[in-house]
C-alpha positions in Angstrom: -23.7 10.9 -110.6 -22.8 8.1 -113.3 -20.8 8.9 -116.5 -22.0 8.2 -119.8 -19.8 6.8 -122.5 -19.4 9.4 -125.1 -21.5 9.4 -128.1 -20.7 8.0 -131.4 -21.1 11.3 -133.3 -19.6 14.0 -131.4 -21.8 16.4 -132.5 -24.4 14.8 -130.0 -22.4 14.3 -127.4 -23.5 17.5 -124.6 -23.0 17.6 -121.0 -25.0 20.2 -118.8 -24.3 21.4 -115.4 -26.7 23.6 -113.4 -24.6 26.5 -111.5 -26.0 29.7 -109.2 -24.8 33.4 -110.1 -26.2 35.6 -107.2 -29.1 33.1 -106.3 -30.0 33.0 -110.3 -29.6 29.3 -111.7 -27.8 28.9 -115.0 -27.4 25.7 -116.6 -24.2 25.4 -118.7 -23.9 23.0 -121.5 -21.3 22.1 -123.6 -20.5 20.0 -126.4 -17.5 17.3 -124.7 -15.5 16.9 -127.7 -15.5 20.4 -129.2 -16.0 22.3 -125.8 -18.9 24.6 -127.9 -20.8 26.1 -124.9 -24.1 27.5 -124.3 -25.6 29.0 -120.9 -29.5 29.4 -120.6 -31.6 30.2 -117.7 -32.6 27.4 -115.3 -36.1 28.8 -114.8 -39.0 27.1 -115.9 -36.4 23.8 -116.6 -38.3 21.3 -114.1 -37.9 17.8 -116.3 -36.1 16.4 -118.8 -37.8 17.0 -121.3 -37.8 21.0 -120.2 -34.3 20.8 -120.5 -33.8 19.0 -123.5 -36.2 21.7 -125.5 -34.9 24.4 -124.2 -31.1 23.1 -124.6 -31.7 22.6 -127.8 -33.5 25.6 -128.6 -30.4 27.4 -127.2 -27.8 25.8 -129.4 -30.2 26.3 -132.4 -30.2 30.2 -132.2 -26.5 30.3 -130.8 -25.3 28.6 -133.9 -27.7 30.6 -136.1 -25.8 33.3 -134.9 -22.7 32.1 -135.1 -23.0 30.9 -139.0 -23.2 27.4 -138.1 -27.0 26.3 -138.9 -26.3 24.0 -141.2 -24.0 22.4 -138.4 -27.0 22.4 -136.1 -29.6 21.2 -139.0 -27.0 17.9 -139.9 
């Protein structure tokens, strides 16, 4: 697997990794800089584009709930 270089805002800059729990599939993701994690389901995540939407509709509610939607929204 190549390595990117990191982003120039590190607010952008996410890695993901899928995992298995009991034969479930998780996919971790994490911003690289700040080390703000998310786990989601890796159901239904087939493409990229699957698992860019629902990546990002995971850090949208998990910073919602944290306070941080202005974070998210900038």
């Amino acid at each position: 697997m190549a390595e990117l270089p990191l982003a120039d805002d590190p607010l952008t800059d996410w890695t993901a990794r899928l995992f298995n729990v009991s034969r479930t599939r998780y996919i971790l993701t994490c911003n690289t800089q700040l080390l703000y994690s998310i786990v989601i389901y890796a159901r239904g995540v087939n493409d990229a584009h699957e698992l860019i939407s629902g990546v990002l509709r995971a850090i949208a509610d998990v910073m919602q709930a944290d306070g941080l939607l202005a974070a998210y929204k900038q």
